[in-house]
N, C-alpha and C positions, 0 to 999 in steps of 0.2 A: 652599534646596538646589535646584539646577538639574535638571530632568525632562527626560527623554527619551521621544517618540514617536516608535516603528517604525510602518511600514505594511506589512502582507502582500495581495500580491496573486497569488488558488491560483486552480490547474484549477478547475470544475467539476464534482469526480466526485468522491465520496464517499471514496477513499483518497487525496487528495490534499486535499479540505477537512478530513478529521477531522488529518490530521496538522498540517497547519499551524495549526489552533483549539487544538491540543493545544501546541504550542510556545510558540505566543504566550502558552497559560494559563501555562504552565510557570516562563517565564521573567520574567511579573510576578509571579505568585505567590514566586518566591525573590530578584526584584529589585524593589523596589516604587517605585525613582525610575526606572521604566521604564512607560508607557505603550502600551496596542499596537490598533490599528483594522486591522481587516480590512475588504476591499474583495471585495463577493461578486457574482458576474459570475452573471447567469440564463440557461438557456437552456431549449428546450423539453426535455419530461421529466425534469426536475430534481426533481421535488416530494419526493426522500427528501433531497435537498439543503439544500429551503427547509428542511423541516422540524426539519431538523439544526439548521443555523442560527440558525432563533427560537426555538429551546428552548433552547441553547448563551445568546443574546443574553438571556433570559428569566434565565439561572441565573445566568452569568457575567458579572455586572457590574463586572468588573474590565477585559473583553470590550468594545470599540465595534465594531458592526457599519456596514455602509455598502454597501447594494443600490445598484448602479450602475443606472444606467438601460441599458435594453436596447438591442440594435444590430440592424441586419438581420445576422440570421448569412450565414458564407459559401454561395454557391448550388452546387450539386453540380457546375457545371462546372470551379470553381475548387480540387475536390480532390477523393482518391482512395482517402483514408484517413481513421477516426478520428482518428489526430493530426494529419493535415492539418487536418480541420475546427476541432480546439481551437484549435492552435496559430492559425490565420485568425481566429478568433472573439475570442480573447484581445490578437491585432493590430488590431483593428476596435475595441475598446475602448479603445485610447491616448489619445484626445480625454477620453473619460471618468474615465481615471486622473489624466491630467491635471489634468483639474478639479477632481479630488478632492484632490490634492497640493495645487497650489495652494488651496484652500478652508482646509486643513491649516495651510500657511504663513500666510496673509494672518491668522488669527485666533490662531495662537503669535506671530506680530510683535508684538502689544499686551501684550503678556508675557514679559520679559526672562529667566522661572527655565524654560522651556521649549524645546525644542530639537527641531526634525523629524532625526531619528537618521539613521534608515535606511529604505531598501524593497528588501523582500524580494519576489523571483520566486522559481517553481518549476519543474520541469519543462519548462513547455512554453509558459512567456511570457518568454523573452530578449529577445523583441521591445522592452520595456519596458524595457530598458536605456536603449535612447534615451529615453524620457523625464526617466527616474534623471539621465540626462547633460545634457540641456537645462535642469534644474533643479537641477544640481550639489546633487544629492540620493548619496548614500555607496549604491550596491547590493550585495546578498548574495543569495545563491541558496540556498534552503534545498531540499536535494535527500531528497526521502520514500523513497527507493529504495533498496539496499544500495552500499556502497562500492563492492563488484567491479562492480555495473553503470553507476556515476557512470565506471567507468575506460574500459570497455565505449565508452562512447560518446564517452570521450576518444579511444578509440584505433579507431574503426570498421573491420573489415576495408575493403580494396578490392571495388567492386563485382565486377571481375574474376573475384577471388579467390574468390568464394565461390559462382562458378560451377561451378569446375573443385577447389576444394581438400575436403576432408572434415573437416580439423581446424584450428583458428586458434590462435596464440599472442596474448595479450590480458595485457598485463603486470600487470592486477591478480585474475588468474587463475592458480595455482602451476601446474594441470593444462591440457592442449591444451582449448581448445574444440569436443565435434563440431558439425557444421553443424546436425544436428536440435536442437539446442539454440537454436541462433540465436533472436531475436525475428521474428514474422512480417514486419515491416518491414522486415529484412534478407534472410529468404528471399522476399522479392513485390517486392523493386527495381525490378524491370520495371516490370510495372503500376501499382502505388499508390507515394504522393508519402510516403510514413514516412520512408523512408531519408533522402531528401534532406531533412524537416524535421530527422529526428537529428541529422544531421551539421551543421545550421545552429547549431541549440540546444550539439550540442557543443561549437563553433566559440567560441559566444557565451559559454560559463562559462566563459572566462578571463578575461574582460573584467570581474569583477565582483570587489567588494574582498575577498570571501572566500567559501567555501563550508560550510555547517553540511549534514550528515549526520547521521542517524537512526540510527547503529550504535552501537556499541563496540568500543575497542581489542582486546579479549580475545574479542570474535568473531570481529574480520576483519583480523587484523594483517598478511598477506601485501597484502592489496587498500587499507588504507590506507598503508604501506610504502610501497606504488609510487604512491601518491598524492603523498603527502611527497618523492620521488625527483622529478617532474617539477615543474622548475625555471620550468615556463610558468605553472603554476596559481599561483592566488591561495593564502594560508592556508587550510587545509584544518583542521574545528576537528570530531570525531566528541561526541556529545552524546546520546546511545540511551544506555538505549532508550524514549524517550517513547512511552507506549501512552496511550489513551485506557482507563481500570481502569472508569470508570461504563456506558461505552457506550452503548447508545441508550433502555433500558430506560425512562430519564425522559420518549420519546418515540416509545415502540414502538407502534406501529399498532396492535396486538392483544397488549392486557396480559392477557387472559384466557389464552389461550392461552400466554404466557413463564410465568406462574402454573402452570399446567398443568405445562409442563414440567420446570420449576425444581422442585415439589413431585413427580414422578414421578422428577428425578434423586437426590432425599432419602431415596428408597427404594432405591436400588440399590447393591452392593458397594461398597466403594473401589479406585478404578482401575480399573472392570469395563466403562463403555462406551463404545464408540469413537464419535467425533464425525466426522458427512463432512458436509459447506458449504463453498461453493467462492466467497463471498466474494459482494459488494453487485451484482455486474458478472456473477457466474456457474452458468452453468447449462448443459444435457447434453443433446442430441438422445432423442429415446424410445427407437431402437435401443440407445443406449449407458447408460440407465438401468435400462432390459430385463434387460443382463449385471450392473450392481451389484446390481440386488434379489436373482435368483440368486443371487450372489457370498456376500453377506450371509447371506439363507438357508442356505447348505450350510455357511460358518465359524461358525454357530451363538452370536455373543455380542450381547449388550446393545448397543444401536445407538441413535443420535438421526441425524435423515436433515433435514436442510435441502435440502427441494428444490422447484426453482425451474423454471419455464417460459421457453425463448429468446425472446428479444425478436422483435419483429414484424417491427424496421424494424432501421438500422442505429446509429440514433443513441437508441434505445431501449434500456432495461435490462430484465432479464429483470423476471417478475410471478411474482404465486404464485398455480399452480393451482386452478381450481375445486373440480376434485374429482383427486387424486393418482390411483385409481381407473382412470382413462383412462389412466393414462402406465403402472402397474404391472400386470407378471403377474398375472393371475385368479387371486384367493385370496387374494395377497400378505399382505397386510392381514389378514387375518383369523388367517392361519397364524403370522406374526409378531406378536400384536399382546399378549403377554407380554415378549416380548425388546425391543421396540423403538418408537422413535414415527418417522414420517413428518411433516414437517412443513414451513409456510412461509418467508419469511426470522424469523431468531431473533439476538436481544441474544448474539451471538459471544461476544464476551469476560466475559460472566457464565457462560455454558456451560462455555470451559474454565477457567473459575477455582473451579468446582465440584466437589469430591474425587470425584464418581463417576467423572469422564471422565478413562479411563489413553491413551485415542490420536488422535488426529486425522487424517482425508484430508482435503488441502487442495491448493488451488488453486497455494498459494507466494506469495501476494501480501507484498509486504512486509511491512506492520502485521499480516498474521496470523501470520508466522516470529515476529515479535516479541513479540504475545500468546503462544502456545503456548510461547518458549522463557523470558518471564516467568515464567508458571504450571506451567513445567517438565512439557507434555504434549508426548511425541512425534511428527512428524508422519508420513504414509506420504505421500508426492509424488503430486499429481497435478493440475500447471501447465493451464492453459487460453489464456492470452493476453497478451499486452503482453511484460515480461521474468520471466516467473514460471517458464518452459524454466530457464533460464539459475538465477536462485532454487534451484532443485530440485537441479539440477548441483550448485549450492556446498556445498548441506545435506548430498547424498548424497555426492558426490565428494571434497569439497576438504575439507570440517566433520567428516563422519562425525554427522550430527546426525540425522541422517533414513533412513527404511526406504525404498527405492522401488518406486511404484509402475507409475508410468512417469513419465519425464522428457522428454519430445519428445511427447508430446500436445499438440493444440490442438483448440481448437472449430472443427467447422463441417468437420473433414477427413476423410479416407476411413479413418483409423484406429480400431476400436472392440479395449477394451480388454475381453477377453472373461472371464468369471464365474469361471474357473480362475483370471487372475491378480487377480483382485478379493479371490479366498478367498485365494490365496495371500500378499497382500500385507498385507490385512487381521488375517489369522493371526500373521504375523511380527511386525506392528506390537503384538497385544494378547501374546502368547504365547512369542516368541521373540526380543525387540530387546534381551537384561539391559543389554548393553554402550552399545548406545546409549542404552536409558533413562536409565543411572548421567551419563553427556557430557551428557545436557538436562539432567538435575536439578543436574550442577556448573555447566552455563551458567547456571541461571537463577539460583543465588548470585552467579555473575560478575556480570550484571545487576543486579543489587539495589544491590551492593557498588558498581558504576560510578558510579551515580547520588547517594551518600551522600559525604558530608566528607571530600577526599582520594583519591576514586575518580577512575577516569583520567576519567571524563563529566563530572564535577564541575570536578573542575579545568579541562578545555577551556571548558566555557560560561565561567568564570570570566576565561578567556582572552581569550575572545570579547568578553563584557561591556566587558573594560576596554580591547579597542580599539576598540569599539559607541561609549563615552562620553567618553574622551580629548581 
């Protein structure tokens, strides 16, 4: 029987590696004449990256991993933005991918029942097409992000436009866009090089033999619609909702502490407390955690608090406090310390798949819409960075999936989201959402259903596969 080996080559950033180690598992695990090596790019402050990695490589021998040798990264004069620097960083490795293809080839050549498939990019290595193309290697783009923002960057406003306009038409969008939705990259054109990398990256996912997506049909059927409607894209194949169900727990820095927790959420009601973590990437200036601890305090319920310190530098991820202490109201702790825990980064998706936890504040990152609408826990909105605005929009606006909290927040701006609407959101979300709870808990049947025999997920990978090996 003839095998096939894929190659994935992902960002660097922990929602972008967990998805793509989660696909590759996925799809050997249900296809087993399929093969799959991943190519892992280092840079500085990676270390929750490696980690992932060698424990993933440690468990997942189904899994070949492959550390590129490292590159001088881009120097700050050559860009203006985080995704300047990836997207540079990831084009500074083509020698290396290279190498690694080729390594791939020259040792399937002595082996007639083996086949180099495909390579997969993501996000923000289109660069690497041209290699795909110098070695008449087949590429695909596996995009981690939701449909409506895969279209989003199909269809980029005019820089013009988003000067002077307040609302945008985005064809995988039913509703107008406001502009405080936009991605910072679109509201900072001026000064940082985001935009102009989007639009390159967008430019380049036409160019590849097809596009696999992280959703499902019965989530985002307006935004893949218009996806399947434009006649320039490659096949467009939806395959969600791949979650990573183990999480990090097999390589949590501090298992004493998940222990702690997990045996404190054993003791609380069902559906009784709400979860706020704002993802691998986020974290809240002290004036703005000032107003949640308030918030929290005065709506009075059962609380788990993943909270995290801003990073120092630019290319840095946030840490976890010394002592919380410093960042919260005098007393806080002590007054709450019945109702609620404070704590570091935490095993996410064990949390919400725990029957105490009925709600979620969240960031909006992709894969955490995805966990919470799995484990059918509500979310209350509240985006930080990259297109998690926009996220928030389609929950609250388009879906009806989500309570808001706010949807046009970002890190690092003049906005602080004050203790009134914290209780008020927080309230809605445990106390007052019946309608919306009943739409999660039906989505996350949808979900289930997608992924099983004859589900619309099922069938697409199935699609995929047999133009994958043809």
């Amino acid at each position: 029987m003839t095998r096939f080996e894929v190659v994935f080559v992902s960002t660097p950033a922990m929602g972008h590696i967990v998805s793509t180690v989660e696909f590759a598992n996925y799809i050997t695990k249900n296809h087993p004449e399929i093969s799959t090596t991943i190519l892992i790019i280092t840079m500085p402050h990676t270390s929750l990256v490696n980690t992932y990695t060698q424990s993933r490589a440690s468990t997942d021998t189904n899994l070949r991993f492959i550390y590129l040798p490292t590159v001088d990264p881009p120097t700050p004069d050559q860009y203006q933005s985080l995704n300047g620097f990836l997207s540079l960083l990831i084009q500074n490795h083509k020698n290396n991918i290279k190498n690694a293809l080729l390594d791939i080839m020259i040792t399937e050549s002595t082996s007639e029942s083996v086949k180099l498939a495909a390579l997969f990019i993501d996000l923000f290595s289109t660069t690497i097409i041209d290699v795909a193309e110098e070695l008449s290697v087949p590429c695909y783009l596996l995009f981690a992000s939701p449909a409506s923002f895969l279209g989003f960057m199909l269809h980029l406003p005019q820089v013009e436009s988003i000067e002077s306009d307040t609302e945008f038409e985005i064809p995988s969008f039913k509703n107008k866009l406001p502009r405080l939705v936009l991605p910072n990259l679109a509201l900072n054109w001026k000064t940082e090089d985001g935009y102009s990398w989007f639009s390159y990256h967008g430019r380049r996912y036409r160019e590849t033999k097809g596009i696999i997506v992280n959703t499902l049909q019965e989530l985002e059927p307006h935004a893949l619609q218009s996806l399947h409607n434009d006649l320039q894209l490659p096949p467009v194949y939806s395959i969600g909702p791949i979650v990573d169900h183990v999480g990090p727990v097999q390589w949590d820095p501090n298992p004493a502490q998940y222990d702690y927790i997990m045996k404190w959420l054993d003791m609380q009601p069902l559906a009784s407390v709400v979860f706020l973590c704002f993802g691998s990437m986020g974290s809240l200036e002290a004036k703005q955690v000032e107003q949640i601890a308030i918030g929290l305090e005065r709506v009075g319920v059962r609380f788990l608090w993943a909270l995290r310190e801003p990073p120092k530098t630019r290319l840095e991820g946030p840490r976890n406090y010394t002592s919380h202490e410093d960042v919260l109201p005098v007393g806080f702790l002590k007054r709450t310390a019945e109702m609620g825990i404070v704590c570091g980064w935490v095993p996410q998706v064990k949390v919400l798949a725990h029957k105490a936890v009925g709600g979620f504040v969240s960031h909006c990152g992709w894969n955490s819409i995805l966990e919470s609408l799995w484990y059918g826990v509500p979310i209350a909105t509240w985006p930080i960075y990259a297109e998690q605005q926009m996220n928030a929009f389609q929950m609250v606006k388009e879906l009806g999936l989500a309570v808001e909290i706010r949807m046009d927040y970002r890190r690092g701006g003049d906005l602080v989201v004050q203790a009134e609407e914290v209780e008020n959101g927080i309230s809605t979300l445990m106390n007052g959402s019946d309608e919306i709870r009943r739409k999660v808990k039906d989505m996350s049947e949808k979900c289930r259903v997608a992924l099983m025999e004859n589900g619309s997920s099922y069938t697409n990978l199935l699609s995929f596969i047999h133009q994958l090996t043809k």
